[in-house]
VOPAGU-2260 file (C-alpha; in pm, 1 decimal, decimal comma):
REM VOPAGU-2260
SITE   aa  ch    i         X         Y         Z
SITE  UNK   A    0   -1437,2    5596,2    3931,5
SITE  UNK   A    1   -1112,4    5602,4    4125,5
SITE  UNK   A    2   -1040,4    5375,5    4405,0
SITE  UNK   A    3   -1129,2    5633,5    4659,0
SITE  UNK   A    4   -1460,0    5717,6    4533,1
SITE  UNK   A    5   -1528,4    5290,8    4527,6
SITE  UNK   A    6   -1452,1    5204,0    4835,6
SITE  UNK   A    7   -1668,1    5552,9    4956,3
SITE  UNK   A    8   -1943,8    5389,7    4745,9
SITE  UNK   A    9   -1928,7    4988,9    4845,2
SITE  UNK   A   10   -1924,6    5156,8    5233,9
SITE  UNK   A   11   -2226,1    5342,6    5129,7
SITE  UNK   A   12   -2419,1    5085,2    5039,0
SITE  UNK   A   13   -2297,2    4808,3    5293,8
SITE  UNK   A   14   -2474,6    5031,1    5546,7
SITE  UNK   A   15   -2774,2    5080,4    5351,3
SITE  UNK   A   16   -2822,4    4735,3    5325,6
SITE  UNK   A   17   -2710,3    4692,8    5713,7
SITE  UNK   A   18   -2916,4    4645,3    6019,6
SITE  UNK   A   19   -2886,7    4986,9    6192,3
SITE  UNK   A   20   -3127,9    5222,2    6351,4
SITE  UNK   A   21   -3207,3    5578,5    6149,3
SITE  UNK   A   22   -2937,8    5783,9    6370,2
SITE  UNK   A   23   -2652,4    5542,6    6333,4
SITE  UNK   A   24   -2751,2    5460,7    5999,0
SITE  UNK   A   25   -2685,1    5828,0    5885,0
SITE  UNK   A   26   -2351,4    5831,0    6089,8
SITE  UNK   A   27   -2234,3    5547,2    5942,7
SITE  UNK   A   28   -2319,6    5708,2    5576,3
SITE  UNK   A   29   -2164,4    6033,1    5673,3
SITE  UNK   A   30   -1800,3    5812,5    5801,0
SITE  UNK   A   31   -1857,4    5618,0    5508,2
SITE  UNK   A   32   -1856,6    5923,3    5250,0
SITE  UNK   A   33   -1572,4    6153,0    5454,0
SITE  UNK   A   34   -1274,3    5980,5    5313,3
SITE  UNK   A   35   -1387,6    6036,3    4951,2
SITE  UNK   A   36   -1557,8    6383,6    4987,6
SITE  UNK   A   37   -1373,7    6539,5    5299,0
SITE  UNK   A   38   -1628,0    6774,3    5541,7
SITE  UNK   A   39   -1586,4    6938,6    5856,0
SITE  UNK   A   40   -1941,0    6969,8    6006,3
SITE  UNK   A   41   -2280,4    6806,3    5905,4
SITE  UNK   A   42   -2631,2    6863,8    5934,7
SITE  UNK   A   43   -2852,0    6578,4    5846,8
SITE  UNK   A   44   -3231,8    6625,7    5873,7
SITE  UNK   A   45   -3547,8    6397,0    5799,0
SITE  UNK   A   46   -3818,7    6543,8    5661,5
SITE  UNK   A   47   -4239,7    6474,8    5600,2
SITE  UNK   A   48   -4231,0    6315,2    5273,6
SITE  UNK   A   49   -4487,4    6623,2    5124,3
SITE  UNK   A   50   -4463,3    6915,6    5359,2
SITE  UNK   A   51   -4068,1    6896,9    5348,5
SITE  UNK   A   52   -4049,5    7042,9    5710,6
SITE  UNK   A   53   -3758,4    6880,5    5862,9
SITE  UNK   A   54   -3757,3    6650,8    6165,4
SITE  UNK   A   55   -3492,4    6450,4    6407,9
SITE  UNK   A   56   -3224,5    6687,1    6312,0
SITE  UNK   A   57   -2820,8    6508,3    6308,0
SITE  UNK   A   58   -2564,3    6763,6    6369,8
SITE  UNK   A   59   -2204,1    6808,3    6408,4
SITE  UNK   A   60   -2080,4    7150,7    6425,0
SITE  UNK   A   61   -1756,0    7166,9    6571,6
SITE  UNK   A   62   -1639,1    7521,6    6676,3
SITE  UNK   A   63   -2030,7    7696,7    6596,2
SITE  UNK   A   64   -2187,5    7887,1    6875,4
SITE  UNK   A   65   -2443,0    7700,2    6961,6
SITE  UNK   A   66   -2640,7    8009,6    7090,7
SITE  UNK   A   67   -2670,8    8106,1    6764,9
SITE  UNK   A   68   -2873,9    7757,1    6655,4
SITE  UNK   A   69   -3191,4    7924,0    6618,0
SITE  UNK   A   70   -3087,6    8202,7    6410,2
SITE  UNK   A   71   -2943,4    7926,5    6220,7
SITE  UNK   A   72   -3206,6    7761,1    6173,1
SITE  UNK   A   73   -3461,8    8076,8    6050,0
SITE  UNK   A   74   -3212,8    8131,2    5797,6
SITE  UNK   A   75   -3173,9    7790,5    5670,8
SITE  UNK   A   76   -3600,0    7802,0    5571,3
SITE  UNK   A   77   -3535,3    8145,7    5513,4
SITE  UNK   A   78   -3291,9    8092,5    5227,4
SITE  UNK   A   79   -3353,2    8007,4    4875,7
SITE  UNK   A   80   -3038,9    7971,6    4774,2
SITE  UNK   A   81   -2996,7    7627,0    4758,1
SITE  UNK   A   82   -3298,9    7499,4    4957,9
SITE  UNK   A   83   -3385,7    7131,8    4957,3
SITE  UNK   A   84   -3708,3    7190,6    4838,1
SITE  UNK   A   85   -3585,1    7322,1    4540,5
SITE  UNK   A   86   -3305,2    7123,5    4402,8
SITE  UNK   A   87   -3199,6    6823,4    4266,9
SITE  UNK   A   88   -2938,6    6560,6    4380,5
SITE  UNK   A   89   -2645,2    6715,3    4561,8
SITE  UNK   A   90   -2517,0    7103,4    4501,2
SITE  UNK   A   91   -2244,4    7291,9    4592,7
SITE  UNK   A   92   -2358,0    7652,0    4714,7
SITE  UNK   A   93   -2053,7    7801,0    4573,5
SITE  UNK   A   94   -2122,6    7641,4    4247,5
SITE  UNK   A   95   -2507,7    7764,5    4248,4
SITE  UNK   A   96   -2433,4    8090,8    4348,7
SITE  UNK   A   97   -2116,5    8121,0    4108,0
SITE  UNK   A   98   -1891,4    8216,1    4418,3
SITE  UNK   A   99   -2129,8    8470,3    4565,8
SITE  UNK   A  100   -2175,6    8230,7    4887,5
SITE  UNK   A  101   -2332,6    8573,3    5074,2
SITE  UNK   A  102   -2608,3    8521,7    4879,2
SITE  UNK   A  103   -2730,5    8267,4    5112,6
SITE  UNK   A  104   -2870,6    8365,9    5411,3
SITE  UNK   A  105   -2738,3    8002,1    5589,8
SITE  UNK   A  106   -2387,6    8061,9    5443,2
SITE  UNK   A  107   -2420,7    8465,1    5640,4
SITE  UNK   A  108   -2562,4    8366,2    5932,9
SITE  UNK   A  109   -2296,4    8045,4    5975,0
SITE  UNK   A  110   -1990,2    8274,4    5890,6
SITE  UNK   A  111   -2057,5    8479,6    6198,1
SITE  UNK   A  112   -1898,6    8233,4    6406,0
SITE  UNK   A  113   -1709,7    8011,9    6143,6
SITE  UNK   A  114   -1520,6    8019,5    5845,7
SITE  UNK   A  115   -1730,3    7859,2    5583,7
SITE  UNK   A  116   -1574,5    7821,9    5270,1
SITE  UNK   A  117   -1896,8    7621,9    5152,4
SITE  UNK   A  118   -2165,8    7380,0    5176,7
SITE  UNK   A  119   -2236,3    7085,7    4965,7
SITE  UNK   A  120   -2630,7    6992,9    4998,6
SITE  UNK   A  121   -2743,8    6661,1    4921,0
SITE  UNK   A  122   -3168,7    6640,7    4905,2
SITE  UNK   A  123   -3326,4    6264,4    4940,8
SITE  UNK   A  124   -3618,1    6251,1    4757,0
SITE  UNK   A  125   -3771,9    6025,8    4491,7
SITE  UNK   A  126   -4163,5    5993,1    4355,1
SITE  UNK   A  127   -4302,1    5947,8    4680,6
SITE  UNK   A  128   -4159,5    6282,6    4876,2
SITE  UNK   A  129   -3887,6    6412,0    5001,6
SITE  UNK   A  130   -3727,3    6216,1    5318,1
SITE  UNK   A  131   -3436,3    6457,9    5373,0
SITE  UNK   A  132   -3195,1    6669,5    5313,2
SITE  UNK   A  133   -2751,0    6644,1    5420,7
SITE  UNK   A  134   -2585,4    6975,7    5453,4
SITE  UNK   A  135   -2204,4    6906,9    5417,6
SITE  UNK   A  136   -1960,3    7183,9    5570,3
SITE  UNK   A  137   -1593,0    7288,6    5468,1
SITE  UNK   A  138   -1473,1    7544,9    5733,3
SITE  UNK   A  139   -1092,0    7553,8    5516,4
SITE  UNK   A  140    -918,4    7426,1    5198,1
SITE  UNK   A  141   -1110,1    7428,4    4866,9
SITE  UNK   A  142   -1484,1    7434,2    4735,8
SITE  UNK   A  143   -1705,4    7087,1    4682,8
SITE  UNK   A  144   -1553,4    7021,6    4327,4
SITE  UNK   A  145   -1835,9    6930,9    4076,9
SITE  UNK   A  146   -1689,4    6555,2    4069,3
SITE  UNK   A  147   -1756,6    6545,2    4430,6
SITE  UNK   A  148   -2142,4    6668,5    4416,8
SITE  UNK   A  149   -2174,9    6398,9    4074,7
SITE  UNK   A  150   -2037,1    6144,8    4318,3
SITE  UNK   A  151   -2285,3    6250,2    4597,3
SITE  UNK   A  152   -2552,6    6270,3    4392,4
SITE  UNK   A  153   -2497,8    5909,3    4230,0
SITE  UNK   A  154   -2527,8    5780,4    4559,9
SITE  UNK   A  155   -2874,3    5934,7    4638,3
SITE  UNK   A  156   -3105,4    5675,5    4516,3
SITE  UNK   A  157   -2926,6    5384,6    4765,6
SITE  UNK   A  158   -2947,5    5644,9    5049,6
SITE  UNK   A  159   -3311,4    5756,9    5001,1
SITE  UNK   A  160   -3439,5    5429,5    4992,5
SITE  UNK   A  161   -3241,0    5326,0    5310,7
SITE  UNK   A  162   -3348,4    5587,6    5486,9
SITE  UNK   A  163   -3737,2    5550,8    5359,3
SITE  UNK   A  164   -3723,9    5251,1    5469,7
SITE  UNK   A  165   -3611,2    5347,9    5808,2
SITE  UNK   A  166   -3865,4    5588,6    5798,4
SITE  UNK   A  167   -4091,6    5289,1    5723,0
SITE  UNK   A  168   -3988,5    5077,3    6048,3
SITE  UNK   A  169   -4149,8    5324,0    6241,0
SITE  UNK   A  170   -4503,5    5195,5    6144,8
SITE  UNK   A  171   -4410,8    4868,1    6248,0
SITE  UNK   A  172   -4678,4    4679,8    6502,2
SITE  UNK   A  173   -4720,9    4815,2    6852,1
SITE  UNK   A  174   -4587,4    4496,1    6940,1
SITE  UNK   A  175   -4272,7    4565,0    6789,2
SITE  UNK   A  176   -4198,9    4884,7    6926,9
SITE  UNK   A  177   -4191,7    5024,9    7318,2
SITE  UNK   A  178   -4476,7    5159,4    7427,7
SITE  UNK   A  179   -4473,1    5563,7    7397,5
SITE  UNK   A  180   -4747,5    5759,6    7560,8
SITE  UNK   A  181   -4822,6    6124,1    7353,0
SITE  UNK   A  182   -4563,3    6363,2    7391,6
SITE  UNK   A  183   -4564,3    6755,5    7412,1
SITE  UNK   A  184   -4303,1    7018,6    7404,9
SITE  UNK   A  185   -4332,6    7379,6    7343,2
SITE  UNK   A  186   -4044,0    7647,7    7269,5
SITE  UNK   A  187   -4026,3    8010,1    7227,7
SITE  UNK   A  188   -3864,5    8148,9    6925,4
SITE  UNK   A  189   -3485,6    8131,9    7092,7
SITE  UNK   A  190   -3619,1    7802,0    7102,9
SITE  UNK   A  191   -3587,3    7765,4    7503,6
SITE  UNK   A  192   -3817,2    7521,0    7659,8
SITE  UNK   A  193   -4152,9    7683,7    7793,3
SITE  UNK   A  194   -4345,5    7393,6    7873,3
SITE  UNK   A  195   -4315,3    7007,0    7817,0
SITE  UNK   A  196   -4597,6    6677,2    7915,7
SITE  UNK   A  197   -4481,8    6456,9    8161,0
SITE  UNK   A  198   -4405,8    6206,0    7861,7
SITE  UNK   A  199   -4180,8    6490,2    7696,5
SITE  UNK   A  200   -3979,6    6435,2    7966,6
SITE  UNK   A  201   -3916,1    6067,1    7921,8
């Protein structure tokens, strides 16, 4: 392992093993991991541990349109091509798909407004479900080399159980956690805002 790849990796863990709450956690991962594996844009999203539909989305798209997000995110479920529910550890699209990126329908739809020259996908998941999935963009230079995806992926098993047991906090006693009356929101498929509960608001 070369010096850059260790000190990625002791990062890595020190923030597993740290105090912080699910969203800084996974910033402090993603900081932790860019020296070793450089990216340009992120998407980091929890998911139900047996449905796989993702949840409390962390994003960092520098340069996308973001009035293009929901088409975005169609073709992200709409892809097979390197979907989280079917792989394994961490995989380079342009690896799976043997150069052909355009055969994913996330790597079309994101190259309408970028240059994507690929994306690296990490999935979190071990025998109880799958917690997540990290998207990892390169808008220039050179593909995720297959060292960088084995050094990814033999970092998954500290990440998923950090962030399970984030996941895990937020079971913890009412008296532990703010009071949260139900909450409501409703979107149309653009996903603009057609109705919320007073709580949404909040």
């Amino acid at each position: 392992m070369t010096g850059r790849y260790r000190a990625a990796r002791d990062q890595v863990v020190a923030c597993c093993a740290g105090p912080l709450d699910d969203r800084a956690f996974r910033a402090g991962v993603l900081e932790a991991i860019r020296p070793a594996v450089p990216f340009d844009a992120y998407v980091w999203v929890l998911t139900d541990p047996v449905s796989a539909v993702g949840v409390s989305p962390l994003a960092y798209l520098p340069s996308y349109d973001m009035r293009q997000l929901p088409k975005l995110i169609r073709a992200k479920y709409a892809t097979s091509v390197n979907r989280w529910t079917g792989i394994q550890g961490c995989k380079s699209l342009a690896a799976v798909t043997n150069g052909r990126l355009d055969e994913s329908r996330l790597w079309q739809v994101g190259t309408e407004t970028l240059r994507v020259v690929d994306i690296a996908s990490m999935v979190l998941r071990d025998s109880h479900g799958c917690w997540g999935f990290a998207d990892l963009w390169r808008y220039d230079g050179s593909t995720f080399t297959a060292a960088e995806c084995d050094f990814l992926t033999e970092l998954l098993a500290t990440i998923t159980a950090a962030q399970r047991a984030r996941v895990a906090r937020t079971f913890e006693s009412a008296a532990q956690q703010p009071s949260v009356a139900p909450a409501l929101a409703l979107f149309d498929d653009d996903l603009h805002t057609v109705g919320v509960t007073p709580s949404a608001e909040h």
